[in-house]
C-alpha positions as CSV (number, residue, x, y, z in Angstrom):
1,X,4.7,30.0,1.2
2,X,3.6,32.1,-1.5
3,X,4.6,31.3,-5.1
4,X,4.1,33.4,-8.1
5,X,3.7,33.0,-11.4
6,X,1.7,34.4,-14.6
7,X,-2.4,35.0,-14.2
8,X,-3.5,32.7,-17.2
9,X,-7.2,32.4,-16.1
10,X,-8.7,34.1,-13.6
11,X,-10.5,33.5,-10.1
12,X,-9.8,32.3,-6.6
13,X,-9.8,28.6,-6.0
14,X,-8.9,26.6,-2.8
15,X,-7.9,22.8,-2.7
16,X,-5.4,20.3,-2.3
17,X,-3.3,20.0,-4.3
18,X,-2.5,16.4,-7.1
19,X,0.9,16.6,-8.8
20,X,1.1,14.8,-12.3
21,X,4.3,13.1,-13.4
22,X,6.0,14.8,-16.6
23,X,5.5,11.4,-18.5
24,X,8.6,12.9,-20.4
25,X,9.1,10.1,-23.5
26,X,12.7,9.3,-23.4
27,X,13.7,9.2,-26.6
28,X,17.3,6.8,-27.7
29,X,18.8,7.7,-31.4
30,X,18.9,4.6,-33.4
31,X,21.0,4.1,-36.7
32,X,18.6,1.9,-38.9
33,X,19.9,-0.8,-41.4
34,X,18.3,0.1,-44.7
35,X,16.6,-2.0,-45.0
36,X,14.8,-1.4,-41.7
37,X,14.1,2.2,-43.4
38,X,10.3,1.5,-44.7
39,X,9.2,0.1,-41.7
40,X,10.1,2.1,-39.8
41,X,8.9,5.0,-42.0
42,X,5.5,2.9,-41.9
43,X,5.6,2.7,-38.0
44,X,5.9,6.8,-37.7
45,X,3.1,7.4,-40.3
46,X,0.8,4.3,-37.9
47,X,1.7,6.5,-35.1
48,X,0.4,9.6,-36.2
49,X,-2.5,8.1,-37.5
50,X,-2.9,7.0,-33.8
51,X,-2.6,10.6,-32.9
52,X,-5.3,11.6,-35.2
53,X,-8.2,9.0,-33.9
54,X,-7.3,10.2,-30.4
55,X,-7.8,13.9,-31.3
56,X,-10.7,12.8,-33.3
57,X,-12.0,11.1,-30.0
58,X,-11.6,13.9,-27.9
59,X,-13.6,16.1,-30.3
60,X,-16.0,13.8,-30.4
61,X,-16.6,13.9,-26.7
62,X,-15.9,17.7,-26.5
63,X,-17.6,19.6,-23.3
64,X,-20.5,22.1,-24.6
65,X,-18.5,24.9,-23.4
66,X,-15.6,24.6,-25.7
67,X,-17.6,23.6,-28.5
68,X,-16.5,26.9,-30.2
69,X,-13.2,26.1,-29.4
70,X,-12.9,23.1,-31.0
71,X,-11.0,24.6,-33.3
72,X,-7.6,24.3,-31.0
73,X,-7.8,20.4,-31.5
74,X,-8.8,20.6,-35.5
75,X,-5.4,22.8,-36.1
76,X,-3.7,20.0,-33.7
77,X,-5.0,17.5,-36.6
78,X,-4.2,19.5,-39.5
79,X,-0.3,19.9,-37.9
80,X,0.3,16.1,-37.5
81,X,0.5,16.1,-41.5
82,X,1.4,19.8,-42.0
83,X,5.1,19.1,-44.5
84,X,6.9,20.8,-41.8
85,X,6.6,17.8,-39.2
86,X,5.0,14.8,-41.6
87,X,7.3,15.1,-44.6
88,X,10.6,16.7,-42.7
89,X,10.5,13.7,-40.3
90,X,10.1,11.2,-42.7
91,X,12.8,12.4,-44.9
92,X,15.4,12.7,-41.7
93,X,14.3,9.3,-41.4
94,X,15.6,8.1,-44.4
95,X,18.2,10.3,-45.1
96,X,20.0,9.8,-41.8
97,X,18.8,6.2,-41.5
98,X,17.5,7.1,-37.6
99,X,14.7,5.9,-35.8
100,X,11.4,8.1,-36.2
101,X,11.3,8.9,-32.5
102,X,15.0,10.3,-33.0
103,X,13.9,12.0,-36.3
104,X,10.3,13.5,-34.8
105,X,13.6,15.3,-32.1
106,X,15.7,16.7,-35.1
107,X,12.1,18.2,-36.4
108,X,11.1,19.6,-33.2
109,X,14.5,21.1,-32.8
110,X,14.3,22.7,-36.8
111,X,10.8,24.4,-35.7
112,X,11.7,25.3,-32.6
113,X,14.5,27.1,-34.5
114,X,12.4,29.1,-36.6
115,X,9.6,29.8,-33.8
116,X,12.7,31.6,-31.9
117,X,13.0,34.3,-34.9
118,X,9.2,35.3,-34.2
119,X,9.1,38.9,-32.2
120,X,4.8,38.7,-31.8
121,X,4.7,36.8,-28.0
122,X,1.0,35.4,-29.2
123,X,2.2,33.6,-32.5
124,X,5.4,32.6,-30.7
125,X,3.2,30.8,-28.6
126,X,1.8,28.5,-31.0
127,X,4.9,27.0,-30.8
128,X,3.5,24.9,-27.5
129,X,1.1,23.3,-30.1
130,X,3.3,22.0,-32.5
131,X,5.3,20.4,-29.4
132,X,2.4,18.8,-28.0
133,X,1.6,17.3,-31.2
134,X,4.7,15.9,-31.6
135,X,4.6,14.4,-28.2
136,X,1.5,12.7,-28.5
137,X,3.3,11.0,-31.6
138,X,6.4,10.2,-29.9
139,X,3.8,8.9,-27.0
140,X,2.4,6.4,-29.1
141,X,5.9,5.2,-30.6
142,X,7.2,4.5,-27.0
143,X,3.8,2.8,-26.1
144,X,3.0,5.3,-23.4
145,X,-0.6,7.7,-23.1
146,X,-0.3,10.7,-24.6
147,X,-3.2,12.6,-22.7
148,X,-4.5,12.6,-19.4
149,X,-7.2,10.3,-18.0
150,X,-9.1,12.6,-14.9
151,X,-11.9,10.0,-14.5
152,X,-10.5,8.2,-11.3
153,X,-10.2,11.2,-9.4
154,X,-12.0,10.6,-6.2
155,X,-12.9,14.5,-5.0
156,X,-11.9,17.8,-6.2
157,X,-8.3,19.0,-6.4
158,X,-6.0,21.6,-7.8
159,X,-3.7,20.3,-10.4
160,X,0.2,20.6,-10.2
161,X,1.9,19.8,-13.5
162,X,4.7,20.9,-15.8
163,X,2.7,21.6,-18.3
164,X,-0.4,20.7,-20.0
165,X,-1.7,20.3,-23.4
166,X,-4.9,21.5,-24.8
167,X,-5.9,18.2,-25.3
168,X,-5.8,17.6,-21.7
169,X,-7.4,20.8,-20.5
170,X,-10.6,19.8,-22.7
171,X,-10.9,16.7,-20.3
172,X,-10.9,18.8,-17.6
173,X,-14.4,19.6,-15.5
174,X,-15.0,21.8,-12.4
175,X,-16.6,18.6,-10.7
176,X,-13.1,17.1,-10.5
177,X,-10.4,20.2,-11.0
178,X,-10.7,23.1,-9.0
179,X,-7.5,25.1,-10.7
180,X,-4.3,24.2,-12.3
181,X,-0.8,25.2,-11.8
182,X,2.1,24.7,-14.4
183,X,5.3,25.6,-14.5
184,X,5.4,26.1,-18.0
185,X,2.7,28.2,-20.5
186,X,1.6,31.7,-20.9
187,X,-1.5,33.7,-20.9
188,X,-1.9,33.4,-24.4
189,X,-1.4,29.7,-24.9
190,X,-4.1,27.7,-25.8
191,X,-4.4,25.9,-22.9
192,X,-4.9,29.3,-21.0
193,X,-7.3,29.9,-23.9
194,X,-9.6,26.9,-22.7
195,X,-9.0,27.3,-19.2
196,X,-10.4,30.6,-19.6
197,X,-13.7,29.1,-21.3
198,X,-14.1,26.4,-18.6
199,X,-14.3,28.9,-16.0
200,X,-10.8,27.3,-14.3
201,X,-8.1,29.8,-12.4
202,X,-5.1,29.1,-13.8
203,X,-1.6,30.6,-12.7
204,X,1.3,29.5,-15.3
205,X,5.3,29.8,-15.9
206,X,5.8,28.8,-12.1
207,X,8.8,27.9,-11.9
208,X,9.5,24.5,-9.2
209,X,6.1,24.3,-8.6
210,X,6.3,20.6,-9.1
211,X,9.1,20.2,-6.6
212,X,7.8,23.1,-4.3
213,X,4.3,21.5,-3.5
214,X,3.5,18.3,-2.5
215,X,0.5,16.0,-2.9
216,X,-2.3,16.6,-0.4
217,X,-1.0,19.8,0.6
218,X,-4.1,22.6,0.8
219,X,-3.5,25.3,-2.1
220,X,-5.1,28.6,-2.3
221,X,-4.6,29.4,-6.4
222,X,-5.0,33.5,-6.7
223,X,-5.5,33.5,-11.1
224,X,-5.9,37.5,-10.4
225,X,-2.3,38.2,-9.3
226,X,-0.7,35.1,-10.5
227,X,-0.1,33.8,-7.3
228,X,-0.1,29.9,-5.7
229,X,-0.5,30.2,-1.3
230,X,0.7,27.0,-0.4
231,X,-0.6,25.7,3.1
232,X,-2.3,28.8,4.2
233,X,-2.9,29.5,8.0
234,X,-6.2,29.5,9.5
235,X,-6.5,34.1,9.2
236,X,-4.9,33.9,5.6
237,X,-7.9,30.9,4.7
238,X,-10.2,33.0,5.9
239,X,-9.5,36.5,4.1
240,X,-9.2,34.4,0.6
241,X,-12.3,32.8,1.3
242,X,-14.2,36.4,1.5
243,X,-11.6,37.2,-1.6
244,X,-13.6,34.2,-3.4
245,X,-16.9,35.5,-2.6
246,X,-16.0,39.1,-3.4
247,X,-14.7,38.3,-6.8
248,X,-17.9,35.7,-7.9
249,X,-20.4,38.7,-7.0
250,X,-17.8,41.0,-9.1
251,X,-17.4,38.7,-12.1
252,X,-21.5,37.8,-12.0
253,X,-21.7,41.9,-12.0
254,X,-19.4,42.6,-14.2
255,X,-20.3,39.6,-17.3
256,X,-24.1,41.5,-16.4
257,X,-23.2,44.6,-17.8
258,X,-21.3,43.6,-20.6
259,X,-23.5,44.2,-23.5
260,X,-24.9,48.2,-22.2
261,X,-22.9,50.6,-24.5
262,X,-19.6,52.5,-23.4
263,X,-20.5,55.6,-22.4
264,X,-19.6,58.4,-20.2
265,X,-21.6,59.5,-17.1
266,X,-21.5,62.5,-18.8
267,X,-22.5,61.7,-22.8
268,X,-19.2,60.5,-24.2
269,X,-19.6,57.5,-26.1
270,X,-16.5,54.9,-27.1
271,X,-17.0,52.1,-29.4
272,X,-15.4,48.8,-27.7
273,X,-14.1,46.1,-30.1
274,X,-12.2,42.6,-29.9
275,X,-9.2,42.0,-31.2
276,X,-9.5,38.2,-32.8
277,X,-6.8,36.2,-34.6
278,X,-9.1,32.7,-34.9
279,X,-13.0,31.8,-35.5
280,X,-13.3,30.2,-32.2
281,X,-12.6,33.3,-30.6
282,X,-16.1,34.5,-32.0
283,X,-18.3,33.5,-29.4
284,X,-16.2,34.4,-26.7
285,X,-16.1,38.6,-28.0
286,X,-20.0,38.5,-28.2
287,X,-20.8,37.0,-25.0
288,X,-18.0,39.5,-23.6
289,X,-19.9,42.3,-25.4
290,X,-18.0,43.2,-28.2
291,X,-19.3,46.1,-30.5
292,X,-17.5,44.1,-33.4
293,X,-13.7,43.2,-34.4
294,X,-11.5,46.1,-34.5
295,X,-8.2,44.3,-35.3
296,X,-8.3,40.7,-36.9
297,X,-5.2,39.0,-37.2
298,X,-4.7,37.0,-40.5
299,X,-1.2,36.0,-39.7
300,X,-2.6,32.4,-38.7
301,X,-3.9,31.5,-42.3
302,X,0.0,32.0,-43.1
303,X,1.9,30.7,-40.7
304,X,3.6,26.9,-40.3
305,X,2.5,26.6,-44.0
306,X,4.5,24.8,-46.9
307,X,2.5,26.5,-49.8
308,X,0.8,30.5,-49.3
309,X,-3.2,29.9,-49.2
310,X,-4.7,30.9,-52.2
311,X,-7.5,33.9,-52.4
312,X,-10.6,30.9,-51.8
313,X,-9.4,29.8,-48.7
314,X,-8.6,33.7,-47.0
315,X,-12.2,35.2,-48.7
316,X,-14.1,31.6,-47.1
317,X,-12.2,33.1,-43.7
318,X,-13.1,36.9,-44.1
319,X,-16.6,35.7,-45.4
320,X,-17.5,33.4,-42.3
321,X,-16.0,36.1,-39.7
322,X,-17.9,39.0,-41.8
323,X,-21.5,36.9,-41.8
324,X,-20.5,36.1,-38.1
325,X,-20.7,39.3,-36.7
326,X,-22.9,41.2,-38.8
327,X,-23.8,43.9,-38.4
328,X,-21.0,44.6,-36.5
329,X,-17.8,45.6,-38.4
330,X,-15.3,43.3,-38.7
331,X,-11.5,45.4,-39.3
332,X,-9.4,43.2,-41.2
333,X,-5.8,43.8,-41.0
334,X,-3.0,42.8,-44.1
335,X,-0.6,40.5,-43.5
336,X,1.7,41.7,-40.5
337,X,4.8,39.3,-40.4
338,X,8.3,39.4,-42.1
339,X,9.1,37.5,-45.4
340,X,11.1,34.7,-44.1
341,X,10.9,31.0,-43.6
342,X,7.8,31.2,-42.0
343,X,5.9,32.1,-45.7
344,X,8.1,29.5,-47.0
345,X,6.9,30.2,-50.8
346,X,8.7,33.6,-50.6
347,X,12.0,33.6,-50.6
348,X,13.9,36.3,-49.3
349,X,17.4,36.7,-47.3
350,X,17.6,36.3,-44.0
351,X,18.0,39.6,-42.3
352,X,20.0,40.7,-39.1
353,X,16.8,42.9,-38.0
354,X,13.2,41.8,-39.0
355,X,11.4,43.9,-36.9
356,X,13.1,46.9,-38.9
357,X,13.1,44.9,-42.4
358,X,11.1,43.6,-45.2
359,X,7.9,43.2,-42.9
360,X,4.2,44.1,-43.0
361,X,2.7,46.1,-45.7
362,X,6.5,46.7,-47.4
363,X,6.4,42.7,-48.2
364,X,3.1,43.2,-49.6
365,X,4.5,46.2,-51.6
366,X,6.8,44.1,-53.0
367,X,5.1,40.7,-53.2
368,X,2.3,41.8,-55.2
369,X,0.8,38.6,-56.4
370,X,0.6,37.5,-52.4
371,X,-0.8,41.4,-51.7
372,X,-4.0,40.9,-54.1
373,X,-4.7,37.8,-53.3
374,X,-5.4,39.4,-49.7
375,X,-7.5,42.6,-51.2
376,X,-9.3,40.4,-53.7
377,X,-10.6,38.0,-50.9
378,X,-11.2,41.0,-48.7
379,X,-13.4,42.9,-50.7
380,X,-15.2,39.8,-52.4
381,X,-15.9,39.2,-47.9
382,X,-17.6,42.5,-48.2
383,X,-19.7,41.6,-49.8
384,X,-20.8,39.9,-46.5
385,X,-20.8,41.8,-43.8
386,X,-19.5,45.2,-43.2
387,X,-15.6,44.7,-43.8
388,X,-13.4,47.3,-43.4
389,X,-9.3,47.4,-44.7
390,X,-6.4,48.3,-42.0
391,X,-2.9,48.2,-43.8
392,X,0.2,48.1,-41.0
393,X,3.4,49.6,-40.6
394,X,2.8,52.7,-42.8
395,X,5.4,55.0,-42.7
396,X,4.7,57.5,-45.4
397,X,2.2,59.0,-48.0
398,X,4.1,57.2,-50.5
399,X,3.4,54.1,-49.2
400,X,-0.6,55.2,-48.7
401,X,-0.6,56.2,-52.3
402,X,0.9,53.0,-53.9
403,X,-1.4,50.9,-51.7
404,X,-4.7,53.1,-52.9
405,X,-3.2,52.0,-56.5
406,X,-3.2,48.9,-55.6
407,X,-6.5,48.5,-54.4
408,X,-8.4,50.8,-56.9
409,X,-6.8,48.1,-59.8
410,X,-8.2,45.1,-57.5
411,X,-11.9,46.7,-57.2
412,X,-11.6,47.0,-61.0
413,X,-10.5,43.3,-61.9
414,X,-13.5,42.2,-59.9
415,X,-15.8,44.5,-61.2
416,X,-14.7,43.4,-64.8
417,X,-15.3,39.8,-63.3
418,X,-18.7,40.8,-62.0
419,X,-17.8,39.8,-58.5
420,X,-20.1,41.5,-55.8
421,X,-18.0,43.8,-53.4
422,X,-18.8,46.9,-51.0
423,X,-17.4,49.6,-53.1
424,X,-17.1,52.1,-50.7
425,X,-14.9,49.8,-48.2
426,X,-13.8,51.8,-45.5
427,X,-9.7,52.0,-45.2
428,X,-7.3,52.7,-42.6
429,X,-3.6,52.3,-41.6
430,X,-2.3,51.6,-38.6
431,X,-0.1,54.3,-36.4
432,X,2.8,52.2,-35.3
433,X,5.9,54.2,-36.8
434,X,7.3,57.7,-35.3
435,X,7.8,59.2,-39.0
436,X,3.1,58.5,-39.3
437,X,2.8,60.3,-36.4
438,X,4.9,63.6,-37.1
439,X,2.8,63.5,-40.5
440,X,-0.6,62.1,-39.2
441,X,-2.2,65.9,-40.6
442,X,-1.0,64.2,-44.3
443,X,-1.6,60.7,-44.0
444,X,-5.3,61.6,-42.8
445,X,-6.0,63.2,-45.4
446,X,-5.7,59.7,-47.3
447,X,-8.1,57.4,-45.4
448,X,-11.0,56.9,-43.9
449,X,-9.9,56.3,-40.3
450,X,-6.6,55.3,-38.1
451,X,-5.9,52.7,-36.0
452,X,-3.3,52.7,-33.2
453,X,-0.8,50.2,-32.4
454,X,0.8,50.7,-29.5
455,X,2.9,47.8,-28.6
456,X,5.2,48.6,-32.1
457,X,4.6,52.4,-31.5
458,X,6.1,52.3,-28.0
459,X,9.1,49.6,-29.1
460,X,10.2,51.6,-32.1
461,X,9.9,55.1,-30.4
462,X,11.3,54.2,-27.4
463,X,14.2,51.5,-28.7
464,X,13.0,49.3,-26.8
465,X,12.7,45.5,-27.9
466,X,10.6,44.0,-25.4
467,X,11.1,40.6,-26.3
468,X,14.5,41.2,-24.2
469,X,14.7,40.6,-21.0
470,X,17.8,42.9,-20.4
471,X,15.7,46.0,-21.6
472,X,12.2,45.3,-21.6
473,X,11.9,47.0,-17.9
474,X,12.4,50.2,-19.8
475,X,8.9,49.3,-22.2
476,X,6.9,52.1,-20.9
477,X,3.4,52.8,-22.4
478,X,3.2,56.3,-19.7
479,X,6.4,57.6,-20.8
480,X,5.8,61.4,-21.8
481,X,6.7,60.8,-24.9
482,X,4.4,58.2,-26.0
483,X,1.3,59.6,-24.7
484,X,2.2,63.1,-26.8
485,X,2.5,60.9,-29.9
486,X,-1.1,59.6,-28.8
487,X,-2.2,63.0,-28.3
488,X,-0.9,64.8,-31.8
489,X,-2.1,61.4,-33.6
490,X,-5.8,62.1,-32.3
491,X,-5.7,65.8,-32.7
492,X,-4.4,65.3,-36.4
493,X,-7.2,62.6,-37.2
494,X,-10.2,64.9,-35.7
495,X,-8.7,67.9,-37.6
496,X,-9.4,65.5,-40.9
497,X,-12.6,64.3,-40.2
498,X,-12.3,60.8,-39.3
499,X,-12.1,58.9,-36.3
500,X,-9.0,57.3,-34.6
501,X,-9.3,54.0,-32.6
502,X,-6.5,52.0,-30.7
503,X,-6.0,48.4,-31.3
504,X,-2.6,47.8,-29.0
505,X,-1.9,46.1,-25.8
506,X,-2.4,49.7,-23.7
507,X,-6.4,49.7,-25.4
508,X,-7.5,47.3,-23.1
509,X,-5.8,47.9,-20.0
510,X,-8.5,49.7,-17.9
511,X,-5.8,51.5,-15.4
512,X,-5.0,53.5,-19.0
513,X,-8.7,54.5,-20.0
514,X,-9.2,57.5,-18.0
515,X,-6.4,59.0,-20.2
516,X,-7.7,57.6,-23.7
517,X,-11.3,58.7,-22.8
518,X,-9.2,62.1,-22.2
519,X,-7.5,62.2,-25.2
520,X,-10.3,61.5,-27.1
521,X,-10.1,58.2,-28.9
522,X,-13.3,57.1,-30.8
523,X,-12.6,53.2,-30.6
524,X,-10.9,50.6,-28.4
525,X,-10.5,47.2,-29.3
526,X,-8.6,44.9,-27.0
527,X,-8.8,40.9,-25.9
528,X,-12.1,40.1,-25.3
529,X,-12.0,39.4,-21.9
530,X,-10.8,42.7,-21.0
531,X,-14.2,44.2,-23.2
532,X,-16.4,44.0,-19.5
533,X,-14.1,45.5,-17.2
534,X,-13.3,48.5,-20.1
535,X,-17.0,49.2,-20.4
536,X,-17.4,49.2,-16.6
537,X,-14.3,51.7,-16.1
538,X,-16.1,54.0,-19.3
539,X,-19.4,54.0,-17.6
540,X,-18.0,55.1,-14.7
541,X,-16.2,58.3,-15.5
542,X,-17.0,61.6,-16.5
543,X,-15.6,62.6,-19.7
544,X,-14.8,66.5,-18.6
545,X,-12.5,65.0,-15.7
546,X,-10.5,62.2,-18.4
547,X,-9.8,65.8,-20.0
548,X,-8.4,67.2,-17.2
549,X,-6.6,65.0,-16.2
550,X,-5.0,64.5,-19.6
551,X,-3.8,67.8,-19.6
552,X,-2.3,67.7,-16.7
553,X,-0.4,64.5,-18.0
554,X,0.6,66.2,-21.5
555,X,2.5,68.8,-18.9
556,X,4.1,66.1,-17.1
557,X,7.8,65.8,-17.5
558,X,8.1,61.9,-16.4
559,X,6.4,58.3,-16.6
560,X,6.9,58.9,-12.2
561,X,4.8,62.2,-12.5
562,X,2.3,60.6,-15.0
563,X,1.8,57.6,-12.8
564,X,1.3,59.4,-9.7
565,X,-1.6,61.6,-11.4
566,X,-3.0,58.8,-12.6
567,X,-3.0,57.2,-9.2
568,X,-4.7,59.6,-7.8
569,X,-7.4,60.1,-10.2
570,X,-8.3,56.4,-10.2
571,X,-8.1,56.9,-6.0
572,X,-10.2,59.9,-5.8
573,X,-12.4,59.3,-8.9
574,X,-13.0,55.3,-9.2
575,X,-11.8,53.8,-5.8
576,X,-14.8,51.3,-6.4
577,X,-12.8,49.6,-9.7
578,X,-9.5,49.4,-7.9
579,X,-10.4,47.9,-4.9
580,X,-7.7,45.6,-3.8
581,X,-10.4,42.9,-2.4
582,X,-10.9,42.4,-6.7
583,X,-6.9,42.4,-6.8
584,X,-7.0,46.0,-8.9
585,X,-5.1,47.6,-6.5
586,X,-3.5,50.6,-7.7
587,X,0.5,50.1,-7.6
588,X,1.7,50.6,-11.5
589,X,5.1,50.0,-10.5
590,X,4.9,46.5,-9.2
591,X,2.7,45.6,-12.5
592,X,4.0,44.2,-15.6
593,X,3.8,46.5,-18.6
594,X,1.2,45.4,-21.1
């Protein structure tokens, strides 16, 4: 039986299997007397200070490995007495006179409410972490563990659960867990996060796995393809036991060439970057060879926050990221999200399409006070490190021009202030709107380089919101379309003078980089783990046959046509990279879109 689910970590491991019950909390509402109310008000704030020594605990006792991840459990402690859980709970408390397991429910439910209204998959996502941390505190009120003990296991198994919180992936070992399986998670959950650190193949979101497999039974858990074997014969053992081999050599091969430079057989050299949203990540885009951070993500220092953070706490951010990586650049992007609940201090109506509303650099535009605070603590971090400015959604030169107003009458205040800055910061937008490409020859005229985002590029060009499931099929990054927006965005930034990188899902998807090297594209910056197999694909081609082949795509009438060159350049050209014994198998129809 083959079961399949979503790669969250990858590898091949073989081993039986260990379910682990759901230890659900059953929670019972509870109409208090009132004068029952302070007590039980006391007994919610005794559990979460529970919660906190074990966090504390398990950072004390955190594996080497995930030392620079640490950071996962800190935001776990700074949410059990973020306003949005602490305060809200206790006030449902005493307003509706309920019990505080019944009130910690009515909280979950409120964030869970306004998690839903996030389009970005990644910061959707945190949305795991605030429910685990309200399940460890609903744990301790009903008297029951909150994390996982994996001491007592007598020999090595593969973990079956519905989910799993980061707090119990830290516990984890190789000694004792070969894989895990959940039904529940994503790639981009934290737990997939760690289990990526610890080494662990991970397959995630399959669904009945708990009811599918049972204890003892021998599991063969695929984290390339996302796929659980369950009780393998004797000829399938064998051919995922050469697959295990294959792949270790790969991945020792592969991590070996990391840090040697992106270049061409034939000359042409890319600069590869990281995208990065948190300072743990840091470690993780070196060792992976990162030539700096092309896109980082400050949406985190906003989000699940009562009160904006002030300009000390973003420049103490920017600063530590800047001194982090120098002398590598570090591309800071403005604040990318739309002005709703979730920067609670602005207050805005609620709108029937965010992803088309007051979002990105237009709520900056018009929240100026939350806009400079941003620059200011940006170009006082340049100070550091070399910093550069990317400003999203940009639609216009109007837009360029009031945001170069903007910045010129920051760089002013602090030089009136005598605060040390770079003064000759580097600035670019990002290409994510139809109406930037059609007038990339103007807007590059304006700034000092571009920056490519294709996951809004392709949605808004093509209509397509991905986040729904009854027209995300039709998400295509090959579509003819897109890839002559690509094409006239690059031709209009070289005509300028300045370089043009891509910071979107499609950078680091190395089936794609035959045609960016072909195009033309100065920069890639992607999820660091991607960074190794990129680099391996660049060194491996020959920049004068990415051109051809790129113009025999720009001909191409269809995404069928596109995909079907592409298939056979990567056959003909790099059979070596998409060998199916390393799961890169060419077949773009049966993979997911990034």
């Amino acid at each position: 039986m083959i079961l399949k689910g979503v790669s969250a970590s990858p590898g091949i491991a073989i081993g039986p299997a260990f379910l682990l019950d759901s230890q659900k909390v059953k929670v019972i509402r509870r109409r208090l007397a009132e004068e029952e109310l302070e007590g039980e008000k006391r007994r919610f704030m005794e559990a979460v200070s529970g919660a906190e020594k074990e966090i504390s605990a398990l950072l004390n006792d955190i594996p080497e490995e995930l030392r620079d991840h640490s950071g996962i459990l800190k935001s776990h402690l700074m949410m059990l007495k973020d306003p949005m859980v602490f305060d809200r709970t206790l006030k449902t408390i005493e307003s509706k006179s309920i019990n505080a397991e019944w009130a910690l429910n009515e909280t979950l439910d409120y964030v869970r409410s306004l998690f839903k209204e996030i389009k970005d998959p990644y910061i959707r996502e945190r949305m795991g972490d605030i429910e685990y941390v309200i399940q460890s505190v609903q744990g301790i009120l009903a008297g029951s563990p909150s994390s996982l003990d994996f001491s007592s296991l007598e020999f090595p198994v593969v973990l079956v659960a519905h989910d799993l919180s980061p707090a119990d992936t830290v516990q984890m070992s190789r000694e004792k867990i070969l894989a895990f399986v959940t039904e529940m998670g994503s790639k981009t959950s934290h737990t997939a996060i760690l289990a990526r650190s610890l080494g662990i193949p991970a397959v995630v979101g399959l669904e009945n796995a708990t009811s599918a497999i049972l204890s003892g039974e021998l599991l063969v858990v695929d984290g390339l393809k996302g796929e659980v074997v369950v009780d393998p014969d004797d000829v399938l053992l064998k051919d995922y036991e050469e697959k295990q081999q294959g792949y270790i050599k790969y991945r020792l091969e592969v991590i070996h060439n990391s840090n040697l430079p992106a270049e061409t057989r034939d000359g042409y050299r890319v600069k590869i970057k990281a995208n990065m949203e948190l300072l743990d990540e840091i470690p993780s885009l070196i060792s992976h060879g990162a030539e700096g951070v092309g896109l980082f993500r400050t949406e985190f220092l906003y989000l699940a926050q009562k009160e904006l953070p002030d300009e000390e706490t973003l420049f103490h951010a920017y600063k530590e990221v800047a001194e982090r990586l120098s002398p590598y650049p570090v591309t800071v992007r403005t604040l990318d999200i739309g002005g709703d609940k979730f920067v609670s201090s602005v207050s805005l109506d609620e709108e029937i399409n965010p992803a088309l509303g007051l979002r990105a650099i237009r709520l900056c535009l018009k929240e100026r006070p939350l806009f400079r605070d941003q620059l200011r603590a940006i170009l006082r971090a340049s100070a550091y490190g070399d910093v550069r400015i990317l400003f999203p959604l940009i639609s216009g030169r109007m837009e360029i021009l009031e945001v170069k107003e903007i910045l010129e009458e920051t760089k002013e205040e602090l030089r009136v202030e005598g605060i040390e800055f770079d003064k000759d910061i580097r600035m670019g937008i990002m290409i994510e709107v139809p109406t930037a490409v059609l007038v990339a020859d103007v807007l590059a005229k304006e700034v000092d380089f571009f920056s490519i985002g294709t996951n809004d590029l392709i949605q808004y060009s093509l209509a397509i919101d991905r986040i729904n499931e009854h027209v995300a099929h039709l998400y295509e990054p090959l579509h003819p379309g897109v890839v002559r927006m690509l094409h006239r965005t690059v031709e209009a930034a070289h005509a300028a003078g300045i370089e043009v990188a891509m910071c979107g899902e499609m950078a680091g998807e190395p089936r794609y980089v035959p045609i960016l090297l072909g195009l033309g594209l100065d920069e890639l910056s992607m999820n660091a783990m991607a960074i190794p197999k990129v680099k391996r694909v660049v060194r491996r081609c020959r920049q004068d046959d990415c051109a051809e082949l790129t113009r025999h795509i720009l001909d191409s009438s269809t995404a069928d046509e596109i995909k079907q060159r592409l298939r056979e350049f990567l056959r003909d050209k790099l059979p070596e990279e998409f060998d199916p014994v390393y799961n890169m198998a060419v077949d773009l129809e049966k993979v997911d879109s990034p």
